[in-house]
N, CA, C and O of each residue as an XYZ file, in Angstrom:
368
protein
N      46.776     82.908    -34.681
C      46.023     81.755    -35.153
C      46.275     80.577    -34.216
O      47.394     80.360    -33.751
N      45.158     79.786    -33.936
C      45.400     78.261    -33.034
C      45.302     77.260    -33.993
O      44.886     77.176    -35.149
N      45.966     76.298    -32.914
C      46.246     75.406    -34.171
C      46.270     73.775    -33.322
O      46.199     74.180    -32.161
N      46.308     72.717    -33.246
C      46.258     71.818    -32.574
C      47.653     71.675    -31.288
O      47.598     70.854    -30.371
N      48.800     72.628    -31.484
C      49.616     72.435    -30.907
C      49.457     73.099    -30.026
O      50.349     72.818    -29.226
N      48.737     73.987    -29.570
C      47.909     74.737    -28.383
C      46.568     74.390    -28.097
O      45.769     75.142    -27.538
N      46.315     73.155    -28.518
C      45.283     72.385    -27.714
C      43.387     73.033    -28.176
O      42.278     72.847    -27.676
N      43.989     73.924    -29.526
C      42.329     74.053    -29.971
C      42.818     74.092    -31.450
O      43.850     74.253    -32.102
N      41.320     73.822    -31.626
C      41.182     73.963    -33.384
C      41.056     74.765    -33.906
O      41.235     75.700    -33.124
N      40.784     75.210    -35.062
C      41.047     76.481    -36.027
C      39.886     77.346    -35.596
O      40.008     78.559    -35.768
N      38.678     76.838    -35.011
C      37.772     77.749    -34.361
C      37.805     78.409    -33.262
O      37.060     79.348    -32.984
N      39.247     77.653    -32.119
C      39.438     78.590    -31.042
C      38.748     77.747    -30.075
O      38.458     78.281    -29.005
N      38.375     76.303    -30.291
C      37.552     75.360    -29.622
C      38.375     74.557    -28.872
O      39.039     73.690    -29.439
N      38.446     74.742    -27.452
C      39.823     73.800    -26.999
C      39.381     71.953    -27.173
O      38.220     71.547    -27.117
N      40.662     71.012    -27.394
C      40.474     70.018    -27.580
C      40.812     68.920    -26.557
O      41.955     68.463    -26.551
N      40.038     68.543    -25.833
C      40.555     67.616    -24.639
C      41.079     66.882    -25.573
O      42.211     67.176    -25.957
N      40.407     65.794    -26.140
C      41.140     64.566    -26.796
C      40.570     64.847    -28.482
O      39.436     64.552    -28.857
N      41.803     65.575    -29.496
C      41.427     65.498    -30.921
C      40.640     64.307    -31.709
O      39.982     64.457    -32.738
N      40.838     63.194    -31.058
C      40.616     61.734    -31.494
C      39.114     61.517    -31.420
O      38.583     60.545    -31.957
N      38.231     62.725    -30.537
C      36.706     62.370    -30.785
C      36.087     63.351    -30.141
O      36.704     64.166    -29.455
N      34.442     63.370    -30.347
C      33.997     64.809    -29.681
C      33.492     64.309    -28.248
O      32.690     63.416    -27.976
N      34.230     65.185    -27.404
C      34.236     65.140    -25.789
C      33.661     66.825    -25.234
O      34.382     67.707    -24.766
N      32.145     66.890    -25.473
C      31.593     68.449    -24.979
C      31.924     68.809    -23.631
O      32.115     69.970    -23.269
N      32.000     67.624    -22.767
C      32.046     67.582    -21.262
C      33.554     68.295    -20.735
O      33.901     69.256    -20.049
N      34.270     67.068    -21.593
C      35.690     67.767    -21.679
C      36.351     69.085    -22.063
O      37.233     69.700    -21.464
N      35.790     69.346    -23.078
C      36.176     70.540    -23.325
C      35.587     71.819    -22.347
O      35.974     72.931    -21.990
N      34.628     71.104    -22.188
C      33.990     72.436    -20.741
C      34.541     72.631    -20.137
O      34.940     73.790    -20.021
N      34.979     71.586    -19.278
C      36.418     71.579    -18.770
C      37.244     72.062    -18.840
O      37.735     72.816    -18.001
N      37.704     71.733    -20.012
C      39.114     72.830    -20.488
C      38.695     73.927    -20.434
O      39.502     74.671    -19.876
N      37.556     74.546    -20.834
C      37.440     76.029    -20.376
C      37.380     76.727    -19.103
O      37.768     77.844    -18.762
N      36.579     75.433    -18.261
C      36.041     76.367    -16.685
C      37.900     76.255    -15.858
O      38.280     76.998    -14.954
N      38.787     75.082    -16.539
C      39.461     75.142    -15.914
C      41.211     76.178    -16.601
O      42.390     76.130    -16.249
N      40.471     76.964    -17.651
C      41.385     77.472    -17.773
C      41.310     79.275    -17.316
O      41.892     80.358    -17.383
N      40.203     78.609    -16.868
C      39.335     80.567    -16.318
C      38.567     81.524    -17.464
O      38.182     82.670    -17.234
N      38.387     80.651    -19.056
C      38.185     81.903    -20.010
C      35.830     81.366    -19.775
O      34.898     81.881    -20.394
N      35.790     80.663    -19.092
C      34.691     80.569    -18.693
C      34.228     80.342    -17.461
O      34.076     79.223    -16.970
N      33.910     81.752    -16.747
C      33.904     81.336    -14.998
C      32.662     80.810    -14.797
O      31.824     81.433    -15.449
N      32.232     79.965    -14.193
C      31.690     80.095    -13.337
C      31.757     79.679    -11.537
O      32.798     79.118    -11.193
N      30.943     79.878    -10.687
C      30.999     79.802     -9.317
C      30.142     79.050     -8.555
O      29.101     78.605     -9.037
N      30.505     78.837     -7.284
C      29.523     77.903     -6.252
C      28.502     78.476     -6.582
O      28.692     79.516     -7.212
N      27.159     78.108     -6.339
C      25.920     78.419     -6.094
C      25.772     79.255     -4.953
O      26.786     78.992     -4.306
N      25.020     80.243     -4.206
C      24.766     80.544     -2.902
C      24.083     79.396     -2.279
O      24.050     79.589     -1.064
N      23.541     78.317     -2.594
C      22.851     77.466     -1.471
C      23.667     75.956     -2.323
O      23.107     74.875     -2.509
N      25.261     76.358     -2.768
C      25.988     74.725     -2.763
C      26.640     75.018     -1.814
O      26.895     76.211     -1.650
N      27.254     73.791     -0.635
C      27.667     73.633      0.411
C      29.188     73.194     -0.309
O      29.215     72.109     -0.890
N      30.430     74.018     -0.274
C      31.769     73.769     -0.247
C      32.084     72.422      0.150
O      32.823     71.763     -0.582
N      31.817     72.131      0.766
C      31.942     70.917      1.625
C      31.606     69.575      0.830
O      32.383     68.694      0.461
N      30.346     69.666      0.688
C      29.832     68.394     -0.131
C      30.463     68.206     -1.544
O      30.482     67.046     -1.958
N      31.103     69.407     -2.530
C      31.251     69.562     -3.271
C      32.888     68.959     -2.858
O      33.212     68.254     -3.814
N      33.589     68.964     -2.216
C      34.857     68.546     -2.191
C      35.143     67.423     -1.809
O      36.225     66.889     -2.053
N      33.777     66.653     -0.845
C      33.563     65.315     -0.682
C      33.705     64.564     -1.765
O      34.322     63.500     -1.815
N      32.897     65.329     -3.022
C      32.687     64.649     -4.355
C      34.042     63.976     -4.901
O      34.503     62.887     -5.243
N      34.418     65.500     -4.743
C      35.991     65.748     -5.429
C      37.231     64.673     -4.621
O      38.143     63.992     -5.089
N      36.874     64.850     -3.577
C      37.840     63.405     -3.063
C      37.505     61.769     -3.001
O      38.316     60.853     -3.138
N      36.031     61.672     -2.746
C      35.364     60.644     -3.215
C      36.131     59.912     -4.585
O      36.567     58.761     -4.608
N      36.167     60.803     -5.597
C      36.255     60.356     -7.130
C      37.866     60.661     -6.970
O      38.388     59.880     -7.766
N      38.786     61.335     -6.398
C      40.156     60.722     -6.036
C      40.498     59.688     -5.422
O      41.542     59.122     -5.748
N      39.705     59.198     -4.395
C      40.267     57.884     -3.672
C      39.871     56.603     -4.679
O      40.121     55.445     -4.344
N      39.269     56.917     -5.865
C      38.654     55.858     -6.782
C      37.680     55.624     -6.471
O      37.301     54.690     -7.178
N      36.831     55.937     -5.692
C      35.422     55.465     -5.906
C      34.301     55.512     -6.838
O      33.114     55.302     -6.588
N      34.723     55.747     -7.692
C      34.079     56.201     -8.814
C      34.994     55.829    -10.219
O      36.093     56.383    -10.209
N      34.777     55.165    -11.163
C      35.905     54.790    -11.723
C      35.288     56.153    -13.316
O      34.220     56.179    -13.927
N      36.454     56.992    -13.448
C      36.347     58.314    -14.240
C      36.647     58.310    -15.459
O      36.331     59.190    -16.260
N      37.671     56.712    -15.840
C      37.929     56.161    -17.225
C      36.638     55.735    -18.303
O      36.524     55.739    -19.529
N      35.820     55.400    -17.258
C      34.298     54.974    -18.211
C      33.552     55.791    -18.213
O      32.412     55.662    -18.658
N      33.967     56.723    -17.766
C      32.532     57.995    -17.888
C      33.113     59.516    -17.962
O      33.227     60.371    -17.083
N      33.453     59.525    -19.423
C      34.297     60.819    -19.453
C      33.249     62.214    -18.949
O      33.688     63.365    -18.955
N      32.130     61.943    -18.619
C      31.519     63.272    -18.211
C      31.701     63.536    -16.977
O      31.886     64.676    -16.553
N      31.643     61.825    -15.818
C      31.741     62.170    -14.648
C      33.250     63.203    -14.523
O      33.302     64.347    -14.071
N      34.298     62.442    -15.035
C      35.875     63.030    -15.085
C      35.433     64.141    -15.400
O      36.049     64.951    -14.707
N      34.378     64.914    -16.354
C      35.021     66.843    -16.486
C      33.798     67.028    -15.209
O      33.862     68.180    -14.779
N      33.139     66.527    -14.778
C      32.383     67.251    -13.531
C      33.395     67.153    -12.488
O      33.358     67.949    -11.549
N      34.393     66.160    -12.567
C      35.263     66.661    -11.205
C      36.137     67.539    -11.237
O      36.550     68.267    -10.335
N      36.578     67.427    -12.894
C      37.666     68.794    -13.372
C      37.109     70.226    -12.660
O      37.620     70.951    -11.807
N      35.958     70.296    -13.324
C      35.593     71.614    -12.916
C      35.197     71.977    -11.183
O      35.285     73.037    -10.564
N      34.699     70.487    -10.714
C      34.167     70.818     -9.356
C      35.542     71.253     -8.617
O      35.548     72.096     -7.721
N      36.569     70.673     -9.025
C      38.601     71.062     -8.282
C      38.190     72.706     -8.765
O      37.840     73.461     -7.858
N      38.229     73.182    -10.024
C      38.229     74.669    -10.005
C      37.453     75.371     -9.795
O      37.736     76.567     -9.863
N      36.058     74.949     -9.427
C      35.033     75.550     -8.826
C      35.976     75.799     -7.554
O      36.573     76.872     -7.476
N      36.055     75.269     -7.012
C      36.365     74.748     -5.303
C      38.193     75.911     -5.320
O      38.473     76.525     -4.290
N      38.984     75.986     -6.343
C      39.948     76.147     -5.926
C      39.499     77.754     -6.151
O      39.983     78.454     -5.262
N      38.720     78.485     -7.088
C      38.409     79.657     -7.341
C      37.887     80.102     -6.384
O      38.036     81.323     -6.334
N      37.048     79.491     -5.164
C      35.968     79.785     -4.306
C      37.152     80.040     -2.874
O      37.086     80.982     -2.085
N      38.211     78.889     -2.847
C      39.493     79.373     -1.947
C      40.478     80.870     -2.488
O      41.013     81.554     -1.616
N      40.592     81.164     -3.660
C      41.325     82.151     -4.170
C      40.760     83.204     -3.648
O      41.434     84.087     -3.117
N      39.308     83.253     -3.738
C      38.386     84.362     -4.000
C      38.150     84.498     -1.956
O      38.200     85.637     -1.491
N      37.974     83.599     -1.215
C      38.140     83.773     -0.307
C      39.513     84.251      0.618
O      39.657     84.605      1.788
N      40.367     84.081     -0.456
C      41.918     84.771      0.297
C      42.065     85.457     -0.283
O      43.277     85.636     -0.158
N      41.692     86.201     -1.040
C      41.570     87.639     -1.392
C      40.645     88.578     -0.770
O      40.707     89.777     -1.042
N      39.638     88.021      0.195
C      38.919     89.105      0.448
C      38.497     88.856      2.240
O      37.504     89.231      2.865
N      40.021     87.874      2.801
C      40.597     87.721      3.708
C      39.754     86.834      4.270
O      39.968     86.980      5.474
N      38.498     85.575      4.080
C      37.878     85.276      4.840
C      38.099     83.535      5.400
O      37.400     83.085      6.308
């Protein structure tokens, strides 16, 4: 059984923040816990996608006021880190 002390609710729904409903976030919590993969596109460029991802680390983007932008970068880091895994596994 789950329970809030493992970060989902009694439905098995992970909870970014219990305190309110965050869909973005919790997507998040899934793409970044691997129980929902998904992958680059064939025509997204790695590149631009990590621009994003450092862009919105150096602060250019402020991620406190826009909890959706924050889970698009969550996931764009594990997009990006799955797409390096998956490339050193199949040596390229």
């Amino acid at each position: 059984m789950t329970g809030p002390e493992d970060g989902q609710d009694g439905d098995g729904v992970p909870d970014s923040d219990p305190r309110h409903i965050d869909p973005a976030g919790d997507l998040a919590d899934l793409v970044e816990s691997g129980e929902f993969d998904i992958e680059l596109a064939d025509d997204q460029d790695p590149a631009e996608l990590r621009e994003f991802v450092e862009r919105a680390e150096a602060g250019e983007f402020d991620l406190r006021a826009d909890p959706g932008l924050e889970a698009a970068v969550r996931m764009a880091r594990a997009m990006l880190s799955d797409a390096a895994e998956s490339d050193d596994d199949t040596g390229q």
